[in-house]
Each structure stands twice: as structure tokens, then as C-alpha cells.
Steps between C-alpha positions, in 0.01 A plus 500: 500500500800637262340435234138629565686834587639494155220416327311786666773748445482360082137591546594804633735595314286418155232662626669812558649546132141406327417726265148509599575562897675780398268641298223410743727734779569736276106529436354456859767818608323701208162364677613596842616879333176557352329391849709716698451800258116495515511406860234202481378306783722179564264229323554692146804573561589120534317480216681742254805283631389178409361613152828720424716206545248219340439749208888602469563139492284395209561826344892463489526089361213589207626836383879370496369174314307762239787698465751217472238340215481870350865592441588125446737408788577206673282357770789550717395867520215484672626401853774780447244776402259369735685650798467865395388666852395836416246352276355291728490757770279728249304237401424441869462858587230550225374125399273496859386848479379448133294182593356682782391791269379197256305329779366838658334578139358129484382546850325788435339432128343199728411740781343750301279308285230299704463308162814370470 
């Protein structure tokens, strides 16, 4: 039983300090700001969560393994850039509310034009 509890707590523990968690909180608390700003009903505002922290997530491990490749720097850079918070929180405040405008123009190029 010892050691199930300390596997769990490794688990745990490694989950906690991933880069990509991180960024993924960081992103879903920008989701739950813009939510809470526009006062949206609760199924898009669980949405704007979940695409703030997915988006902040992808967002942070590419653009720190572009900028690492860009300025020439080790690949041990990009888990220690990856964790910058106040980008992900931006990125999670405005990545869902972009796709939404995005998806309300689609939805309405389709909606206006009985051809299409």
C-alpha cells in the first residue's frame, strides 16, 4: 500500500510541475476571466475554460520551441520558457473569444447564403 501511495504522490507531484498543466491553468483562468467579464451562460463559459487552457497549452510548448529554434538555444529552454503564466493567461483570455468571433463569421457566411 506504501508504495502505491508513493507512486501516486510521484504522479502527483510530476504532474503538478508539467509545463503544459501549468500553462493549461494558467489558460483555463484567462478562459474563466473572459467568461465572467461578458457574463455568459454556464455551458460557454465552460467552454471558454476548456479552450483557454487547451489553446494556452499548445500555444506555450510551440511558440517556446519556435523561439528556442529562432534565437538558437538549447532544447533545454523550452520547458523553462514554457511556464511563463501571464502569457498563457492572455492567450486564454483572448484565444476563445477570437475563435468564437471566427466561428460566428463562418456561421453566418453559411446562414446568409441559401447557396452555400
Amino acid at each position: 500500500m506504501n508504495e502505491e501511495t508513493g507512486f501516486i504522490a510521484a504522479v502527483l507531484r510530476d504532474l503538478a510541475t508539467s509545463t503544459a498543466v501549468i500553462l493549461a491553468a494558467w489558460g483555463a483562468l484567462g478562459g474563466a476571466t473572459n467568461a465572467l467579464t461578458t457574463r455568459m451562460r454556464l455551458r460557454d463559459a465552460l467552454r471558454h475554460i476548456l479552450l483557454g487552457g487547451l489553446i494556452a497549452a499548445g500555444m506555450g510548448s510551440l511558440s517556446m520551441a519556435v523561439i528556442t529554434a529562432w534565437l538558437s538555444l538549447p532544447s533545454q529552454a523550452i520547458p523553462a520558457g514554457g511556464a511563463a503564466g501571464s502569457a498563457a493567461y492572455l492567450v486564454g483570455v483572448f484565444g476563445p473569444a477570437f475563435i468564437e468571433v471566427v466561428l460566428a463569421r463562418l456561421r453566418g457566411s453559411k446562414g446568409g447564403n441559401p447557396d452555400a
